[in-house]
MARRO-371863 format. One line per field, with one value per residue (C-alpha): residue in three letters; x, y, z. Coordinates in Angstrom, 1 decimal. Layout:
residues N
aa = ALA	...
X = X	...
Y = Y	...
Z = Z	...
END
This chain:
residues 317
aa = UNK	UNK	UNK	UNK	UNK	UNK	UNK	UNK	UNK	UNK	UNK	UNK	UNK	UNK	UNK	UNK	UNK	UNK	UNK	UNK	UNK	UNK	UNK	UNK	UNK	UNK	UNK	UNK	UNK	UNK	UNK	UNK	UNK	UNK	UNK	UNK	UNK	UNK	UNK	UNK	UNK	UNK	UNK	UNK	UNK	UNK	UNK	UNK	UNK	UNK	UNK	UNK	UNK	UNK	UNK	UNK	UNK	UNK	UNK	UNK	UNK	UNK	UNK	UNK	UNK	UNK	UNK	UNK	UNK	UNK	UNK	UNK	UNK	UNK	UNK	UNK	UNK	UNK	UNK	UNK	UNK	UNK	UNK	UNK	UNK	UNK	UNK	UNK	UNK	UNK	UNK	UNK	UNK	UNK	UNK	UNK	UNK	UNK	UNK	UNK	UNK	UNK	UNK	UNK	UNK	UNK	UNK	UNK	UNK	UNK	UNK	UNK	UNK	UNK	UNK	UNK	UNK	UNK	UNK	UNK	UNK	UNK	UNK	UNK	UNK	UNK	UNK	UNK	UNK	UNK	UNK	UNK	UNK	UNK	UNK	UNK	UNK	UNK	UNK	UNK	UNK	UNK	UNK	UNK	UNK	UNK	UNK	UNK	UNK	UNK	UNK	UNK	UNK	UNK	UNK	UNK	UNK	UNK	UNK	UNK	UNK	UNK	UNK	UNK	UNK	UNK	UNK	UNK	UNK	UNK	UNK	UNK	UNK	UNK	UNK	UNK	UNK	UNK	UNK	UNK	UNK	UNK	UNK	UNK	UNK	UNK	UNK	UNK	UNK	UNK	UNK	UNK	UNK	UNK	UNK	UNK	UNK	UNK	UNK	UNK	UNK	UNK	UNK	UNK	UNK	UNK	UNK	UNK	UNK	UNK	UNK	UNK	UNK	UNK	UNK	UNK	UNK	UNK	UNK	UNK	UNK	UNK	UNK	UNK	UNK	UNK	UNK	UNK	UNK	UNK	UNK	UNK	UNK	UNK	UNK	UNK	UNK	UNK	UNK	UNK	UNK	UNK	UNK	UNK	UNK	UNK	UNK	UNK	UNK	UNK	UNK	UNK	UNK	UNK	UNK	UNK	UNK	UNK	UNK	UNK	UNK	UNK	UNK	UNK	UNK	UNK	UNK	UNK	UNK	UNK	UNK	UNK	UNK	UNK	UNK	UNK	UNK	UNK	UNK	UNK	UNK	UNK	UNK	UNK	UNK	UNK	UNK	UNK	UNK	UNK	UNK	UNK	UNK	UNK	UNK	UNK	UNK	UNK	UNK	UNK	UNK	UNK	UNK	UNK	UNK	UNK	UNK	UNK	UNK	UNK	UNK	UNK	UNK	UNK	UNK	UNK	UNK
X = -1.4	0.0	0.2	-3.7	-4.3	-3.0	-4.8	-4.5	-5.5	-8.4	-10.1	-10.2	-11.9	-14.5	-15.0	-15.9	-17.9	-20.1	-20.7	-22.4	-24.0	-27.3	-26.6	-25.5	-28.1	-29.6	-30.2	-31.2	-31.1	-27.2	-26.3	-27.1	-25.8	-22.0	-22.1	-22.9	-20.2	-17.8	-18.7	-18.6	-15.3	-13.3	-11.3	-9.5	-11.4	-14.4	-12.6	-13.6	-17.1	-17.2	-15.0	-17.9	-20.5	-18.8	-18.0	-21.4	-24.6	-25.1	-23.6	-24.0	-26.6	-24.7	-21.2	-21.5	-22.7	-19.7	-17.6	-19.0	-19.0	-14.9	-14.0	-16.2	-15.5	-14.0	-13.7	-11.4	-8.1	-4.6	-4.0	-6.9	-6.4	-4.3	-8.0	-10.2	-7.9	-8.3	-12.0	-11.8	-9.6	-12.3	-14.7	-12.0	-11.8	-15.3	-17.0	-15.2	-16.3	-15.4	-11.6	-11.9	-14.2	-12.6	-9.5	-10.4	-12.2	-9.5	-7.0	-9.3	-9.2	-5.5	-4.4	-7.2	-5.2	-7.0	-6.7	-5.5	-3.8	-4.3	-7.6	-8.9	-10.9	-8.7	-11.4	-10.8	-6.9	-7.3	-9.9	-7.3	-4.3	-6.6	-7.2	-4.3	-2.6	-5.7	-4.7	-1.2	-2.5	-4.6	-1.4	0.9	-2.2	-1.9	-6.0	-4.7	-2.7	-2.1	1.9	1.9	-0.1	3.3	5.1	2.0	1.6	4.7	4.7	1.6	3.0	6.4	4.9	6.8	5.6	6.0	9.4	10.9	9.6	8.6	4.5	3.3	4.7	5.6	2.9	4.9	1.7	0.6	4.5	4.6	1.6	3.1	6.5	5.1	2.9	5.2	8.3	9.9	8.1	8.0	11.1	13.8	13.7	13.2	13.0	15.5	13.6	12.3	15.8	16.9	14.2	15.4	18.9	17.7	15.8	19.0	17.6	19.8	18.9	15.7	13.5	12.1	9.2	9.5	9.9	7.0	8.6	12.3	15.6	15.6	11.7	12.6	15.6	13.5	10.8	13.2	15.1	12.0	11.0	14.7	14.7	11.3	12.7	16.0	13.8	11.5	14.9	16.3	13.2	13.6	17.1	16.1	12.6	14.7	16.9	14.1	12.4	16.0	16.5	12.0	13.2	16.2	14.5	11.0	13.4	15.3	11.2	10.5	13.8	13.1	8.9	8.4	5.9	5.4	2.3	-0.6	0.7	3.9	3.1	0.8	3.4	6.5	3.6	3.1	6.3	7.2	4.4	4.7	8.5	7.7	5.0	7.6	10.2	7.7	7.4	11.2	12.0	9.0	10.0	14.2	13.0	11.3	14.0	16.8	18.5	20.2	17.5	19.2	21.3	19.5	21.8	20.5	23.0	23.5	26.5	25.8	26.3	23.8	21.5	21.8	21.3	17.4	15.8	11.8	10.9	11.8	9.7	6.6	6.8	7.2	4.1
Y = -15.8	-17.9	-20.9	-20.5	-20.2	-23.5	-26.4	-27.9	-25.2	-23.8	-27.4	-28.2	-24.3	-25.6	-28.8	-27.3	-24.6	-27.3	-29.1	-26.2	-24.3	-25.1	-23.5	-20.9	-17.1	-16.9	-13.3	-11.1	-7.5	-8.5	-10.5	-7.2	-4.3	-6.6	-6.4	-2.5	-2.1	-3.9	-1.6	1.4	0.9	-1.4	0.1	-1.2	-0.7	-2.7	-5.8	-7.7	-7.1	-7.6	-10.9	-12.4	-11.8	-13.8	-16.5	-15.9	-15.6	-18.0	-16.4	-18.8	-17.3	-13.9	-14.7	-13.2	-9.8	-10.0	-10.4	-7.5	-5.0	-6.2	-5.6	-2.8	-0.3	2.6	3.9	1.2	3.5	2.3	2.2	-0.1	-2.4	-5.1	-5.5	-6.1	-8.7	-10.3	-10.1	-11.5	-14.1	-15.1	-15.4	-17.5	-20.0	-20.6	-20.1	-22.1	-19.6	-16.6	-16.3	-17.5	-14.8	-11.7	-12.5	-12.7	-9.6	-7.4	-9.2	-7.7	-4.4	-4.4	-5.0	-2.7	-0.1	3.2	4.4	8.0	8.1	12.1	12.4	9.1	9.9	10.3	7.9	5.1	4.9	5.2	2.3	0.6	0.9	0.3	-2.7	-4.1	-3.4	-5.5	-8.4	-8.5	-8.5	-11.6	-12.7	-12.4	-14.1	-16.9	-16.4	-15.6	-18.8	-18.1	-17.8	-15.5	-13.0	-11.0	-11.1	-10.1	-7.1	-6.2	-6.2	-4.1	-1.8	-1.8	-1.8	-4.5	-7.4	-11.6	-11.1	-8.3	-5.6	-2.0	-2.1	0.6	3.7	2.9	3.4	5.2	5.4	2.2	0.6	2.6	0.9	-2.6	-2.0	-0.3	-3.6	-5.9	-4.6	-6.6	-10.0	-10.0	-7.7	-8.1	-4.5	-2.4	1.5	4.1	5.9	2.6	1.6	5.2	5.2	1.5	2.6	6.3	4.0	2.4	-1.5	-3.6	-5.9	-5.3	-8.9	-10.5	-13.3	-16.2	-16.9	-16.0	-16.6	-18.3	-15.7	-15.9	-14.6	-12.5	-11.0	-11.0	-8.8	-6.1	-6.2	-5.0	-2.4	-0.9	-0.8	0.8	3.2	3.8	4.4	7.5	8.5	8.9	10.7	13.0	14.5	15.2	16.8	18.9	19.7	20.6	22.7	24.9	25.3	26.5	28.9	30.3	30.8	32.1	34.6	35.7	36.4	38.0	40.8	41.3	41.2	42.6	39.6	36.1	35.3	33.4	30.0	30.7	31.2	28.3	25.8	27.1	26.4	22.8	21.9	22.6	20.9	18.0	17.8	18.1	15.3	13.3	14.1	13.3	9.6	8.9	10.3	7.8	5.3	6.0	5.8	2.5	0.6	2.2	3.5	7.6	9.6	11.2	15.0	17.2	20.4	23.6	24.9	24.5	24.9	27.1	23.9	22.3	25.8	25.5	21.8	22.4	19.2	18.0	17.3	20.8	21.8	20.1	21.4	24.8	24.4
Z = 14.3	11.2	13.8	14.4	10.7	9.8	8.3	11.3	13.0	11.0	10.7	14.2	14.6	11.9	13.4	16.8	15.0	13.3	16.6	18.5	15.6	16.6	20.2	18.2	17.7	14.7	15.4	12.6	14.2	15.7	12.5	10.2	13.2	12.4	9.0	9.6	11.8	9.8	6.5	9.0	9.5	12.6	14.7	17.2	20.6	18.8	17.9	21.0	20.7	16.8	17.5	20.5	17.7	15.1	18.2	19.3	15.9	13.3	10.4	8.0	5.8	5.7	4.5	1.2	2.9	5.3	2.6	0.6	3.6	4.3	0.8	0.3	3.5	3.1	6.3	8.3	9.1	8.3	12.3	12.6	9.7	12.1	14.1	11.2	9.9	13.1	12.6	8.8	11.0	13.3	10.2	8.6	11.2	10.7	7.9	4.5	2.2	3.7	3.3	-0.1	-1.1	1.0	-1.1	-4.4	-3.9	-1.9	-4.5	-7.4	-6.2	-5.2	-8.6	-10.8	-12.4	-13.5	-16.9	-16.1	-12.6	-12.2	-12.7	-10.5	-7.4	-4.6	-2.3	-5.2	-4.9	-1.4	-1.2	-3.2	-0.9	2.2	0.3	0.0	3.2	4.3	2.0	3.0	6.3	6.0	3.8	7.1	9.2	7.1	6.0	2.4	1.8	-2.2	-2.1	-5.2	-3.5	-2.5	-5.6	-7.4	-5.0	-5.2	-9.5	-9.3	-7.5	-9.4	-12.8	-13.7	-15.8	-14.8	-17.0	-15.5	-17.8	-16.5	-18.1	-16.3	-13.9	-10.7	-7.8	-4.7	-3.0	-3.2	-3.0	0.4	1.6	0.7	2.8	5.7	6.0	5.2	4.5	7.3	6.8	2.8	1.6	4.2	5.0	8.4	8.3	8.6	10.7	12.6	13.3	13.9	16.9	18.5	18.9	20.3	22.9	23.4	21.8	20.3	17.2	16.0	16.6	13.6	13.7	12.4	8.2	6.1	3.0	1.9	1.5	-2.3	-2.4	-0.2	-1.7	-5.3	-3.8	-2.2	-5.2	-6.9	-4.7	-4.6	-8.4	-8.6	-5.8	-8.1	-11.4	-9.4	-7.5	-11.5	-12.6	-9.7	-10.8	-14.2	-13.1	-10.6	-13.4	-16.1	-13.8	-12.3	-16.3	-16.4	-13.4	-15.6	-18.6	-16.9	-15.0	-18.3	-19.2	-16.9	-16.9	-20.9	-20.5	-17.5	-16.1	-17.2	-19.1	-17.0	-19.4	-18.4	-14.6	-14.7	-16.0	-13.7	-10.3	-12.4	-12.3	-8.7	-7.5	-9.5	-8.1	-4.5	-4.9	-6.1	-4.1	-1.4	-2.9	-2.9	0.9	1.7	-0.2	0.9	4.1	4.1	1.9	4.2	1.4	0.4	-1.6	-4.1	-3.5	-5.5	-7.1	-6.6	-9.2	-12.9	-15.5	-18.4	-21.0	-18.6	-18.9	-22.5	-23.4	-22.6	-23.9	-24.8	-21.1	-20.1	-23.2	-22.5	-18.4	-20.4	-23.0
END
């Protein structure tokens, strides 16, 4: 796929583009039903038939709307984002403007950053990690040629700054997105569970294609993604541990009160849900980078009861 992406590659596409476009349909009703289908969402069983269109109409005047309805759909599903990269392929082999403009656009999105992450609409931050698996996609096709596109991904979803600095909270979501994509090609990493399954079928080495980036990028980016996995892993423990010492203390409340108040109850069912959600993240994210989650204690010593500190507090207000 990178092969048929190349410069080479892509001009002699255009070239033989340009010398049958007049043979080509200029077909209004089939040049707007593909850019329906493609905001409608791909999936896999209509990528031929999206693919002979693109071959097929003259779809020069409707670039920008293809463009839009890629970067805009929300309905594509994660096991059918490999077939519409191969559409935005088949556009890019023809039309100059088109995998210029799908990038900047999924690139835009990929790297927004909401200004309160528990309160943003669940379709937005899913729109935005739909977006860029889609760009590392076109990044591994060779479409999206900018060579900082993975580091830059891969910082987003860190939070971590050009410099190395931790800006912003890590994204598990969006980080799990980027090495189930690419974690092979761009990080150096295959799956626990992934390799687990190879050796249960009785495979040997798992195959790798050929080199999308050089060792040293690729040791930088895994390097990132363990130590944003490491830094959640971290938060974990001392969650787990503010909220056994929450449990202990709402118990002793509950022995001399005889019930818990409705504030009391309320934060206790906070706090375990906020620390399954997380521990959610770091088995995914474990998982993925092939390394041991952390063991989490179930027990606690009594200087450990009693040093209760302000982020047992606050899950506690």
């Amino acid at each position: 796929a990178r092969d048929q992406h190349s410069v080479s590659g892509v001009a002699a596409a255009r070239k033989e583009h340009r010398g049958k476009i007049r043979s080509l349909k200029s077909d209004l009703k089939r040049s707007t039903a593909l850019i329906k289908r493609v905001r409608a969402g791909v999936t896999a069983d209509l990528e031929a038939g999206l693919l002979k269109d693109v071959e097929t109409l003259n779809l020069t005047r409707y670039v920008s709307e293809l463009v839009d309805a890629v970067a805009e759909t929300r309905k594509t599903k994660d096991k059918d984002c490999a077939a519409l990269a191969v559409v935005c392929g088949g556009l890019h082999r023809r039309h100059e403007s088109f995998g210029p403009g799908v990038v900047e656009k999924l690139r835009e999105t990929s790297l927004s950053r909401p200004d309160d992450v528990d309160s943003e609409d669940p379709d937005v931050s899913k729109h935005r990690r739909g977006n860029l698996k889609l760009l590392l996609e076109l990044y591994l096709r060779n479409v999206a040629t900018d060579d900082e596109i993975p580091d830059v991904l891969m910082r987003r979803c860190c939070g971590v700054g050009p410099k190395g600095r931790r800006r912003f909270a890590v994204d598990a979501p969006l980080l799990q997105v980027y090495l189930k994509t690419a974690g092979g090609d761009l990080c150096g990493v295959i799956a626990r569970k992934t390799k687990a399954a190879v050796v249960e079928e009785g495979g040997g080495e798992i195959e790798r294609g050929a080199p999308v980036i050089d060792d040293e990028q690729r040791q930088a980016l895994g390097d990132l993604a363990r130590g944003a996995c490491a830094t959640l892993a971290a938060k974990l423990v001392d969650d787990h541990v503010s909220l056994r010492r929450l449990e202990r203390r709402s118990a002793r409340d509950a022995l001399t009160h005889g019930s818990l108040t409705d504030a009391k109850e309320k934060a206790l069912e906070d706090g375990r849900k906020a620390r399954e959600k997380l521990l959610g993240h770091v088995a995914g994210l474990a998982d993925a980078l092939d390394v041991d989650a952390p063991v989490l204690r179930e027990d606690l010593s009594d200087s450990e009861d009693e040093n209760e500190n302000d982020a047992t507090l606050t899950l506690y207000a």
